[in-house]
N, CA, C and O atoms as CSV, one atom per row, in Angstrom:
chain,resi,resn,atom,element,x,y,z
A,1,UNK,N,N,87.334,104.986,79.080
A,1,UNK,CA,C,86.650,105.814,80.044
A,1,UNK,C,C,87.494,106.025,81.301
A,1,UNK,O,O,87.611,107.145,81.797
A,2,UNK,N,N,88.054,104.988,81.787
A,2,UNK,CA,C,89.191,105.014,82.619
A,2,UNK,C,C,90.064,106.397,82.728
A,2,UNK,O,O,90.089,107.285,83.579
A,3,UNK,N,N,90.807,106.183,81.433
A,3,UNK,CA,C,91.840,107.622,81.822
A,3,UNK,C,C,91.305,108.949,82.180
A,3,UNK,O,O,91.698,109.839,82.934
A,4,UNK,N,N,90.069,108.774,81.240
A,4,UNK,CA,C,89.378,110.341,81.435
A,4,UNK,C,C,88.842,110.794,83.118
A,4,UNK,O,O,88.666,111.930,83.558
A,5,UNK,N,N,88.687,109.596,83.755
A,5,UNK,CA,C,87.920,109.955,85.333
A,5,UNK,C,C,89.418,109.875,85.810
A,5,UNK,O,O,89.702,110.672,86.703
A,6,UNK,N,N,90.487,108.994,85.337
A,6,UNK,CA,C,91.955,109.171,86.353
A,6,UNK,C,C,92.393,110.926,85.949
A,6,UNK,O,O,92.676,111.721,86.846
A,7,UNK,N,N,92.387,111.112,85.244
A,7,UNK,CA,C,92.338,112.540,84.556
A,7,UNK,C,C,91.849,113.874,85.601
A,7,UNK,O,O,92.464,114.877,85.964
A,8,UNK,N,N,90.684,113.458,85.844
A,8,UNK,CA,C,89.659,114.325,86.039
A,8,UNK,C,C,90.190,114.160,87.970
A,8,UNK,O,O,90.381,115.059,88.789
A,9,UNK,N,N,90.267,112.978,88.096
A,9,UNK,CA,C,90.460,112.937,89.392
A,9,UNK,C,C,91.893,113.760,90.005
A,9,UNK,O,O,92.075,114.092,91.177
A,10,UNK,N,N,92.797,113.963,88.882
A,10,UNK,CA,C,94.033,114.228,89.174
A,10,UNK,C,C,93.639,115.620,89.417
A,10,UNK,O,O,93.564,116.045,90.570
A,11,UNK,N,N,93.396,116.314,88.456
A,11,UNK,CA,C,93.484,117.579,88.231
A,11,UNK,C,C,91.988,117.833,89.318
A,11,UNK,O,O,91.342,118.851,89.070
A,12,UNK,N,N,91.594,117.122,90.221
A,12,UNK,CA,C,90.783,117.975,91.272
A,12,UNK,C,C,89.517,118.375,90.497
A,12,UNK,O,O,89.137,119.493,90.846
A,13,UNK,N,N,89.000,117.995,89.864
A,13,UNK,CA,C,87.376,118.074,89.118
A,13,UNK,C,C,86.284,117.274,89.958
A,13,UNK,O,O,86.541,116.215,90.531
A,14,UNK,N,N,85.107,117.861,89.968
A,14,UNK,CA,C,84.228,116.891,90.454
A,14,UNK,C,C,83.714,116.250,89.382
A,14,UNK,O,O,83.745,116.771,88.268
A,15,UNK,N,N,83.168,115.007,89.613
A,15,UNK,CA,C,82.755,114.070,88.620
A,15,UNK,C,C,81.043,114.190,88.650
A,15,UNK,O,O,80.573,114.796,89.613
A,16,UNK,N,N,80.184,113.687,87.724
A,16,UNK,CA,C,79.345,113.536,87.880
A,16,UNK,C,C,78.915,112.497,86.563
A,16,UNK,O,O,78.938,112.753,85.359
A,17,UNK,N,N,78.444,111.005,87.392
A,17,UNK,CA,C,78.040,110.297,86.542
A,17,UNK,C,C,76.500,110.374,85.720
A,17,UNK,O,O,75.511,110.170,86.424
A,18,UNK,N,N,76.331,110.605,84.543
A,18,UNK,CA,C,74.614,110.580,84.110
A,18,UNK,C,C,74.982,109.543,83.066
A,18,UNK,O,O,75.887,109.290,82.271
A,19,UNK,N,N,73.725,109.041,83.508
A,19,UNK,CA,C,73.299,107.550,82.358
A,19,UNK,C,C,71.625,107.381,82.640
A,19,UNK,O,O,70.981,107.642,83.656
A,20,UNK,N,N,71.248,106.913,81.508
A,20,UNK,CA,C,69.908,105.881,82.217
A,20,UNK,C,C,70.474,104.441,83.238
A,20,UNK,O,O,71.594,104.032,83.543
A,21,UNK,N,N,69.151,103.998,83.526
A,21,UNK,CA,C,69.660,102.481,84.236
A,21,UNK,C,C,70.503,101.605,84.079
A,21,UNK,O,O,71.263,102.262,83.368
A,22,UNK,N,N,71.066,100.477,84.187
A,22,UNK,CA,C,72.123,99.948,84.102
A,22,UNK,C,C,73.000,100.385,82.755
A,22,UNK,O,O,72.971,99.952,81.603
A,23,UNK,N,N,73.756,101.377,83.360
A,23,UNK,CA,C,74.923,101.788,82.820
A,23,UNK,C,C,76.179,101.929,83.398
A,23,UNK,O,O,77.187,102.427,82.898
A,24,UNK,N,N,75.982,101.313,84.792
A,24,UNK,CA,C,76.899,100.528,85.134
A,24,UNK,C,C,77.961,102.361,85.918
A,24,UNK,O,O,79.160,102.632,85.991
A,25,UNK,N,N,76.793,103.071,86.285
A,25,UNK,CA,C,77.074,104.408,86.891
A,25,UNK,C,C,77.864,103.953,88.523
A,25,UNK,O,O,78.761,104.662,88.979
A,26,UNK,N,N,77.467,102.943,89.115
A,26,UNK,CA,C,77.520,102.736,90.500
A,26,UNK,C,C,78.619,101.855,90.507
A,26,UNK,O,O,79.189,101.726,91.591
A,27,UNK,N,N,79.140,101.078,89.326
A,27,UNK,CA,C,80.027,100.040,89.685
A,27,UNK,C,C,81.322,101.093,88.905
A,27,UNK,O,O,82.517,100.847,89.068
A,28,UNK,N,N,80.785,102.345,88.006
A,28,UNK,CA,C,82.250,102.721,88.398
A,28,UNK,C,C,82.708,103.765,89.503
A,28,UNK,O,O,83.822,104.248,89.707
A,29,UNK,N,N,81.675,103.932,90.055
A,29,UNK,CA,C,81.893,104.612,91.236
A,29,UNK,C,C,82.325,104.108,92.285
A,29,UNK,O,O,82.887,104.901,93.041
A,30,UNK,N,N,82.240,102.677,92.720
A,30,UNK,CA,C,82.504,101.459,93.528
A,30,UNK,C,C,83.895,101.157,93.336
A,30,UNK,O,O,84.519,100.499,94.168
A,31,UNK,N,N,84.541,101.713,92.024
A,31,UNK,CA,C,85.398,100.812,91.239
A,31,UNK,C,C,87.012,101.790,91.151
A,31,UNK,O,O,88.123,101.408,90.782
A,32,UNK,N,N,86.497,103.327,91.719
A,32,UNK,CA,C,87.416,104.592,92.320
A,32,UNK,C,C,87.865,104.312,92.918
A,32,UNK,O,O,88.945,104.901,92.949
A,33,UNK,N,N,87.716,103.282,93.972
A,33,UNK,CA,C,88.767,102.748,95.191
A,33,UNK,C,C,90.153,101.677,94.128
A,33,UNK,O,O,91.207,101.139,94.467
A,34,UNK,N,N,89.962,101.706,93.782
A,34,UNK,CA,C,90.802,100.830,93.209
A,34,UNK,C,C,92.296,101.484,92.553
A,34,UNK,O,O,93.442,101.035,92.537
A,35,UNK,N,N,91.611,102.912,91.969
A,35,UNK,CA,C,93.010,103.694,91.650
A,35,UNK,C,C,93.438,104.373,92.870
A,35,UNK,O,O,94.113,105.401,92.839
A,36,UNK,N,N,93.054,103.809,93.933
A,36,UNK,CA,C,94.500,104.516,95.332
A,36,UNK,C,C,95.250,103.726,95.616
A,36,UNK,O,O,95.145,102.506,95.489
A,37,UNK,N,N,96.657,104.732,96.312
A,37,UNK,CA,C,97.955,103.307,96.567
A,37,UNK,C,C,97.552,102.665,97.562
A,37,UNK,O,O,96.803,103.088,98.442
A,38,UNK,N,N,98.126,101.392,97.457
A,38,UNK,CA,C,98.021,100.978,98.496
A,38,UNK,C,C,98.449,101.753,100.013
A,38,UNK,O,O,97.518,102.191,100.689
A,39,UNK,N,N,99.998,101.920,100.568
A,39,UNK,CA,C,99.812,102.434,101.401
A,39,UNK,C,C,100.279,104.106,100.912
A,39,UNK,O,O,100.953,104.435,99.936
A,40,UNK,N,N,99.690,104.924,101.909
A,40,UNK,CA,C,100.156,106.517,101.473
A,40,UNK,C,C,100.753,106.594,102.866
A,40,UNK,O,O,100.063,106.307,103.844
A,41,UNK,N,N,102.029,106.976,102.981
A,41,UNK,CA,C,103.095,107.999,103.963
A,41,UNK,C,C,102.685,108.629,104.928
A,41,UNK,O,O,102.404,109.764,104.542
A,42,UNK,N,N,102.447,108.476,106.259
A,42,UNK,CA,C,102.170,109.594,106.925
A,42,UNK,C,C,103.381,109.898,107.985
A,42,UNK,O,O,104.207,109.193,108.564
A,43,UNK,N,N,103.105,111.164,107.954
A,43,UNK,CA,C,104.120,111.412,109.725
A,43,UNK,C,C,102.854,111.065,110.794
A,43,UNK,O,O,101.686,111.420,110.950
A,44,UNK,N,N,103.965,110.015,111.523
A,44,UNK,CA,C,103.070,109.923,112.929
A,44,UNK,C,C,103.213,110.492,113.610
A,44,UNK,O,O,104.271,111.098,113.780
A,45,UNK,N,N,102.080,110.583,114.429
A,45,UNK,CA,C,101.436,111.793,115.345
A,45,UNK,C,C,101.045,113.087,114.838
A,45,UNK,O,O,101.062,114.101,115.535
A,46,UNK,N,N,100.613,113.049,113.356
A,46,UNK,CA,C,100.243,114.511,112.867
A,46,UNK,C,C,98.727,114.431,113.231
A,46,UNK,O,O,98.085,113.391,113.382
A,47,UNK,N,N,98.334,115.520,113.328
A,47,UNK,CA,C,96.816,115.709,113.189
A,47,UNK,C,C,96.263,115.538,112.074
A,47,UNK,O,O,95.191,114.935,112.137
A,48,UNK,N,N,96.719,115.958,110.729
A,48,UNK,CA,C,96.355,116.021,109.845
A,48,UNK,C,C,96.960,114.986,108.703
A,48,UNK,O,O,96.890,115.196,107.492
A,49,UNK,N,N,97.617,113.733,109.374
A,49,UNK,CA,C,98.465,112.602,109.006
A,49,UNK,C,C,99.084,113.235,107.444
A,49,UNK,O,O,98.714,112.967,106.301
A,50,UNK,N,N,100.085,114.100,107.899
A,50,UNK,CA,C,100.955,114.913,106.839
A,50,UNK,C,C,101.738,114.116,105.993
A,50,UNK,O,O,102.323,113.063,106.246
A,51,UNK,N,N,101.675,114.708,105.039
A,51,UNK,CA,C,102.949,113.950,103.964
A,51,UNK,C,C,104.351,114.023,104.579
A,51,UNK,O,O,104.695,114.993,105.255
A,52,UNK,N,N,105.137,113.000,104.336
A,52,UNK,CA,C,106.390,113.406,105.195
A,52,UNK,C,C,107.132,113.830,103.912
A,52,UNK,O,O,107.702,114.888,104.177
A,53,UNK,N,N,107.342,113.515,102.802
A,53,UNK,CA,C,107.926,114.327,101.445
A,53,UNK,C,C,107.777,115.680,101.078
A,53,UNK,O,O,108.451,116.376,100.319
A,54,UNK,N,N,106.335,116.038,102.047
A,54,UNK,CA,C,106.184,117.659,101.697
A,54,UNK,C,C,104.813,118.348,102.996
A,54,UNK,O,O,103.647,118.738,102.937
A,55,UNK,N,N,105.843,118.166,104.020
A,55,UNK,CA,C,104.850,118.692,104.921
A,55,UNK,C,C,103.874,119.817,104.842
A,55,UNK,O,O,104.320,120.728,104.145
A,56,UNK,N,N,102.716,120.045,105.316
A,56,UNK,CA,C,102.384,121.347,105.337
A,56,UNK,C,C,102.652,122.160,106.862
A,56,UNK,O,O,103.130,123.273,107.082
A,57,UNK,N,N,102.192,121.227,107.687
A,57,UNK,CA,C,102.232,122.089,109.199
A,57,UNK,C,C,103.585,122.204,109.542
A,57,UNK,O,O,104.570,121.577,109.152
A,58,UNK,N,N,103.432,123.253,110.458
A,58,UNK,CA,C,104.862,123.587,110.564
A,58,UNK,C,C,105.887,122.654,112.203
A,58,UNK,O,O,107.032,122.823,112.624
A,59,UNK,N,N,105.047,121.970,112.545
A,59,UNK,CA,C,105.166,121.199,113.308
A,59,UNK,C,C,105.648,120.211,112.754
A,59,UNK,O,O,106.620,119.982,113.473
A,60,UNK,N,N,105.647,119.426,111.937
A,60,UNK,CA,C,105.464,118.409,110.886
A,60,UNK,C,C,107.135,119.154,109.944
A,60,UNK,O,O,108.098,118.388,109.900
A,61,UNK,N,N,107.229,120.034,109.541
A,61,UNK,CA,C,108.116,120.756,108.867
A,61,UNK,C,C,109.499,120.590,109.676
A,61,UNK,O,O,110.612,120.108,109.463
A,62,UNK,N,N,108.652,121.420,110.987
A,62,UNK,CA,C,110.411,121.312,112.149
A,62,UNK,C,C,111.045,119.536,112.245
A,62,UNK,O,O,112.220,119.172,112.280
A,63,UNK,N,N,109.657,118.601,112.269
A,63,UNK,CA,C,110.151,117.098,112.702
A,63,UNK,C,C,111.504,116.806,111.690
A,63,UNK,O,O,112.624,116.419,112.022
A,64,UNK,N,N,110.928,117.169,110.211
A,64,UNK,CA,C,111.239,116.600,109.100
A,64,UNK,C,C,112.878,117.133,109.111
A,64,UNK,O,O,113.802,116.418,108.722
A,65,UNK,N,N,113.049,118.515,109.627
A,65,UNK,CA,C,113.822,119.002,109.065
A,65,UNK,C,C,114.942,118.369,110.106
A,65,UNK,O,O,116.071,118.015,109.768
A,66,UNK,N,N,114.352,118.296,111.540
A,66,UNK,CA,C,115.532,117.571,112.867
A,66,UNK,C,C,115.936,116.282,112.260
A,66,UNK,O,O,117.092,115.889,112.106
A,67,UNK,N,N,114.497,115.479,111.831
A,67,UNK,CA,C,115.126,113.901,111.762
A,67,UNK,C,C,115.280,113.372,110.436
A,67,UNK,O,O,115.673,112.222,110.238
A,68,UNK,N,N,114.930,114.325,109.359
A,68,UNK,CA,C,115.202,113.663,108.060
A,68,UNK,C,C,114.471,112.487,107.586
A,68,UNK,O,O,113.241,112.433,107.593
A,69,UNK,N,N,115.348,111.406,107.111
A,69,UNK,CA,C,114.703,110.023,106.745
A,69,UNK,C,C,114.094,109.278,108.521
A,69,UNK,O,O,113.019,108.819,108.908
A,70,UNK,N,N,114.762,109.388,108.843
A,70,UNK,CA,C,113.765,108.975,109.701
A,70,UNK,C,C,112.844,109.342,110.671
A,70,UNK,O,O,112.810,109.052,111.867
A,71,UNK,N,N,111.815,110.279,109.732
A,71,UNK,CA,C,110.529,110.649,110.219
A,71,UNK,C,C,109.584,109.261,109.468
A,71,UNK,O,O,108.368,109.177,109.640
């Protein structure tokens, strides 16, 4: 069941769990935190705490492009 919600999560689907009662709907919903990285990349001082591998803002774009690796 795993791959199919890592699946679903990748490709941007909404999920929707249906079961009767303990089917254990809430503990895998509880249990989604678990497939994120630990830490994710940001540029500091973005507003929108940007990827520094692939900025979107263009503020964020100019940093990347002045300081390189060390943004």
């Amino acid at each position: 069941m795993i791959p199919q919600i890592e699946n679903a999560i990748l490709s941007g689907q909404d999920i929707i769990f249906l079961g009767e009662r303990g089917q254990a709907k809430t503990r895998m919903a509880r249990s989604l935190v678990n497939l994120l990285d630990e830490v994710i990349p940001i540029i500091t001082g973005c507003e929108i705490n940007d990827d520094p591998f692939d900025p979107v803002c263009k503020a964020c774009r100019d940093k990347v492009a002045e300081q390189g690796d060390q943004v």
